[in-house]
N, C-alpha and C positions, 0 to 999 in steps of 0.2 A: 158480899162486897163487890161493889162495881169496878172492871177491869182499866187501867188507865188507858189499855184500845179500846175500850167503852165507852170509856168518857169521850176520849176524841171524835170518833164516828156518832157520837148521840149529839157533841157540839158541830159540829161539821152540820149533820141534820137540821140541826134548830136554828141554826143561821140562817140558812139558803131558804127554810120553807119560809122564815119570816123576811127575809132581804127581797127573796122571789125575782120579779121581772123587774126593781129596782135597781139592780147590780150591777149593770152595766153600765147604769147614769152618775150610779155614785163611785165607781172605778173610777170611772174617766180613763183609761188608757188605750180603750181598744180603738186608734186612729188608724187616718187611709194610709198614712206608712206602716203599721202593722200588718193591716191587711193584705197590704203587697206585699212583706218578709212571709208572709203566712201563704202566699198564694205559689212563690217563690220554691218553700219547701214541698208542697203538692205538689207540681213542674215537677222536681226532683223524682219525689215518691212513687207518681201515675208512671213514670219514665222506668222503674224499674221495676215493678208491680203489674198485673193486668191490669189494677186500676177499676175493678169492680166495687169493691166495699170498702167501707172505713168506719172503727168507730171513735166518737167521740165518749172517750171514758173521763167522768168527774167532769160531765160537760156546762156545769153553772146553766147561763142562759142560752148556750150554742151559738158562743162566739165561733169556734171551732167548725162545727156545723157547716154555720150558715158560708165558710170561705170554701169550702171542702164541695161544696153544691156542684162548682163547675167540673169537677177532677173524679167525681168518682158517682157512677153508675148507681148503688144501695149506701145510704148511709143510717147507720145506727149512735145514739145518744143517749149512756147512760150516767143517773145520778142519784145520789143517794135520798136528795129530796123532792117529793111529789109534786109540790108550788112549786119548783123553778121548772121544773120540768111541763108542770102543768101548762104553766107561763109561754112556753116556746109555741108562737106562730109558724110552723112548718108542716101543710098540712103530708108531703112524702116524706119526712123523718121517723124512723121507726122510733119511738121516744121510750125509753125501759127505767122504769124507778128499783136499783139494784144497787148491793153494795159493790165495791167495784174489788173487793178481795172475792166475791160468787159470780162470776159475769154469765148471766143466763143464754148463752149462747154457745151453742156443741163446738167440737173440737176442728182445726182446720177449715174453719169457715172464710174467715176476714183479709182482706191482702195487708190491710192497715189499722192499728190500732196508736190513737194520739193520747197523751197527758200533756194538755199546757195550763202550766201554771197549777199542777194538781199534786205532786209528788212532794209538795211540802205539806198537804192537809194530812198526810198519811202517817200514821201514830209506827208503822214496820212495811218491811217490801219485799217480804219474801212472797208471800199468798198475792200481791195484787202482780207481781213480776210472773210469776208462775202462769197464772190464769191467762195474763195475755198471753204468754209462749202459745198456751193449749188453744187458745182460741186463733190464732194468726195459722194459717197457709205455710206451708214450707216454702221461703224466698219470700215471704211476709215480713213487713217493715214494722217495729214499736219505734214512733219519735214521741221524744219528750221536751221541754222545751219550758224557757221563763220561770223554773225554780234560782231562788237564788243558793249560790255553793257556801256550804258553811267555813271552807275555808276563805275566802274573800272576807265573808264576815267577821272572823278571827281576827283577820289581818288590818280592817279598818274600824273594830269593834265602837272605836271612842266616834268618828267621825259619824257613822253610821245609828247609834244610837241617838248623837247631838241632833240629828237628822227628823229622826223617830218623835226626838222631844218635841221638834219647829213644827214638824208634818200634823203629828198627833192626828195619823188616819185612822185608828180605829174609833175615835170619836166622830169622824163621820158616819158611822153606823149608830152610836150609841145615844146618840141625841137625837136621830130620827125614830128610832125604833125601842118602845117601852120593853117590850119583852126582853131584848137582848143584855147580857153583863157583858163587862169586862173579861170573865170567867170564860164564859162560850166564845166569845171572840178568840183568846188565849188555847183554849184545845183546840179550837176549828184552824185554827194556822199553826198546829202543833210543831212544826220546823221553821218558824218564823226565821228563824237565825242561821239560816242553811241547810240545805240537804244534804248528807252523807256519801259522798257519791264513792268513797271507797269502797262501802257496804254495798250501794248499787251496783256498783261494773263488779263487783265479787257475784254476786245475787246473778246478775242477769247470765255469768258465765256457767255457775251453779246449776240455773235451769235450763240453759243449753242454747243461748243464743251466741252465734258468731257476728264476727265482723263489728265490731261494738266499738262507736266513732263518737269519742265526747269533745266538745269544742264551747270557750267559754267568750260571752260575745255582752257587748251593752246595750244591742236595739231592739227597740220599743216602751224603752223606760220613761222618755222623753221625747217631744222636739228640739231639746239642746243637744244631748247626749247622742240621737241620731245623727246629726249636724259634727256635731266632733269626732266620735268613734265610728259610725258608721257600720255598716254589718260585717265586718272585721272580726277575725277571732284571735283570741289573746290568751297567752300562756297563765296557767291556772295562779290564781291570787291574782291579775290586772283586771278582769272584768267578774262582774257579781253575776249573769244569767248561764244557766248550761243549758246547753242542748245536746242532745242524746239523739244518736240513730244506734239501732241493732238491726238484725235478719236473724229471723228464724233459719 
């Protein structure tokens, strides 16, 4: 019988290889105000790192990647599908089709390893927490960033659903793309409804990372919600995105 982290990771798979290098267009959110929060956090990262490597783990198209260019000397991009990967126009990106709980990369290499937007495809987080400890530098940075927190969701569960109903974005996938169900969609964002961030800052303490900075914020959701909130961090249950800094 197939393992329900089976099913997750084999839906996770069949999404991306079949979405591919359309992903980004049917997002829609990675705007030039992202891109500067995103550039913002690099600043940060380069500043207390040597600023040699980075990788982009559960890199989809290499949104991540492609802002990380200026900030960091080696950058590496793994993901679990071979099309999206394949897809990426970068020809100095080391590009690795890997699952992101095996990271094919020896121990103490990386200054920086990134999840955005990746920590809710993840069916557990011990193995994918662990591996980046082993793979990060001592004084090496894990940022995580754009899962949304499952306590927010708890807390606005009616609004947020009524939301889900208007939006009905997974049918922007489902109507372009014959292969894809309902079903893969539904494993492949296996924490749709929030991340655990108890069980995270438990995990990450578990595997030995210090200094573990979580901060809950609303930009890049929007042009409104930029405009309103602003990159502003707010006490847990006021805003639905975390972000995560640790050190090795």
């Amino acid at each position: 019988m197939i393992s329900l982290e089976q099913k997750v990771k084999t839906a996770n798979k069949d999404f991306y290889n079949t979405v591919g290098s359309f992903y980004e267009a049917i997002d829609g959110r990675r705007s030039p105000q992202l891109i500067h929060y995103l550039e913002d956090q690099f600043k940060i990262i380069s500043k207390k790192t040597e600023g040699n490597s980075i990788l982009d783990l559960g890199c989809g198209s290499g949104f991540v990647s492609k802002v990380a260019k200026e900030f960091f000397k080696q950058r590496y991009a793994i993901d679990i599908s071979h099309k999206i990967i394949k897809d990426m126009q970068d020809s100095i990106l080391y590009k690795i089709v890997a699952d992101t709980d095996a990271i094919p990369i020896g121990d103490n290499k990386l200054n920086c390893i990134v999840t955005f937007a990746v920590l809710h495809h993840c069916y557990a987080y011990e193995k994918i927490l662990s591996e980046i400890y082993r793979v990060l530098t001592c004084g090496g940075i894990f940022y995580s960033d754009h899962d949304m927190d499952s306590f927010f969701f708890k807390r606005f569960k009616p609004l947020l659903k009524l939301y889900r109903m208007i939006n009905n974005s997974h049918n922007n996938y489902l109507s372009k793309f014959n292969h894809l169900t309902k079903e893969i969609y539904c494993y492949s964002e296996f924490h749709q409804n929030g991340i655990p961030i108890e069980i995270i800052e438990s995990t990450l303490k578990r595997v030995g990372f210090k200094n573990i900075n979580i901060e809950y914020h609303w930009f890049g959701l929007s042009p409104l919600t930029n405009k309103i909130f602003g990159k502003r961090s707010f006490k847990r249950g006021n805003a639905p995105l975390v972000k995560i800094f640790a050190v090795k």
